[in-house]
DRENDRENRO-540405 format. One record per residue (C-alpha): residue number from 1; x, y, z; residue in one letter. Coordinates in nm, 2 decimals, padded with zeros to 4 digits, always signed. Last residue first. Layout:
residues N
     i       xx       yy       zz   aa
   NUM        X        Y        Z    a
...
This chain:
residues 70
     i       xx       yy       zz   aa
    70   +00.02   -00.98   +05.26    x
    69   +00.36   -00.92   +05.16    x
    68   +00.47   -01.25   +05.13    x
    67   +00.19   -01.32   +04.88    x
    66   +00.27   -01.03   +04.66    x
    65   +00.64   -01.17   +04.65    x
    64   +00.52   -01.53   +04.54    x
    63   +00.31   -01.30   +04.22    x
    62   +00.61   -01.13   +04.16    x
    61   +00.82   -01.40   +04.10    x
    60   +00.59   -01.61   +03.92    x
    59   +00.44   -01.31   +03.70    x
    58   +00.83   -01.25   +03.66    x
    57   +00.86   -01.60   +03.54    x
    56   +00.55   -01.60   +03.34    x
    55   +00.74   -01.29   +03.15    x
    54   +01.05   -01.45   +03.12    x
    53   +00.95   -01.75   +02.95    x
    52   +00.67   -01.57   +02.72    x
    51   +00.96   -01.33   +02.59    x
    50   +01.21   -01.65   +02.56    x
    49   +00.96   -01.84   +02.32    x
    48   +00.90   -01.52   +02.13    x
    47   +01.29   -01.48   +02.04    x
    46   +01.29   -01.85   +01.97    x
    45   +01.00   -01.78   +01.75    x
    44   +01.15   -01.45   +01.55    x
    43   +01.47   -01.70   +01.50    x
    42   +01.27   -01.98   +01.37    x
    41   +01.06   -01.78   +01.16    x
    40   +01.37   -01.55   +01.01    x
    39   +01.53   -01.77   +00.77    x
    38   +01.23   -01.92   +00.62    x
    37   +01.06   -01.61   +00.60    x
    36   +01.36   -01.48   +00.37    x
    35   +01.34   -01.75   +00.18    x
    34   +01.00   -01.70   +00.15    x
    33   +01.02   -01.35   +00.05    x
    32   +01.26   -01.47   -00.20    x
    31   +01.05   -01.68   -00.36    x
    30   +00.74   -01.44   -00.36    x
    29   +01.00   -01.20   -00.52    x
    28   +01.10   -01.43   -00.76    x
    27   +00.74   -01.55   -00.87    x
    26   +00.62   -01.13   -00.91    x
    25   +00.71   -01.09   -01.27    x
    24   +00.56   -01.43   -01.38    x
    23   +00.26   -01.36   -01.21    x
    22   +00.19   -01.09   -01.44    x
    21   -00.02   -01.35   -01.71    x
    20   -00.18   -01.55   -01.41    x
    19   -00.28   -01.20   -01.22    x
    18   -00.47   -01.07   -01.56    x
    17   -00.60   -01.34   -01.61    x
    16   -00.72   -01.42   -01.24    x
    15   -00.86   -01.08   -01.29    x
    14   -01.04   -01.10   -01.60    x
    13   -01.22   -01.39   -01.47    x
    12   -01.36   -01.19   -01.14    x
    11   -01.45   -00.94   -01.38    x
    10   -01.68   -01.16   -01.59    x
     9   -01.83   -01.35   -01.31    x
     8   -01.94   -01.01   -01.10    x
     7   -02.11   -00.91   -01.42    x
     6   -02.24   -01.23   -01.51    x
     5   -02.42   -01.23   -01.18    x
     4   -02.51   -00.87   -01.17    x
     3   -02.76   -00.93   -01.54    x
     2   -02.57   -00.87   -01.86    x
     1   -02.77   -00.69   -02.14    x
């Protein structure tokens, strides 16, 4: 009889074989996906960079506005 340990080892093995014989189906999609990634990171960052620029700017704005007010 196996005790937990074995148990938990056994089917962790299987799985990693079971993933390392399939991988082979699934390497041109990770590639892809990657190239993909690589296209779109730089973009989706410049994209981000200009959010956080204009939204400390209004914060600026608004915040020198608020002041006047008071």
């Amino acid at each position: 009889m196996l005790d937990r340990g074995e148990v938990v080892l056994n089917q962790a093995t299987n799985a990693v074989a079971v993933a390392s014989i399939i991988s082979a189906a699934w390497i041109p999609t990770l590639k892809e996906a990657s190239e993909i990634a690589g296209y779109l990171m730089p973009i989706l960052g410049v994209i981000w960079l200009l959010v956080q620029i204009v939204r400390a700017t209004v914060g600026a704005v608004l915040g020198r506005r608020k002041g006047k007010a008071e």
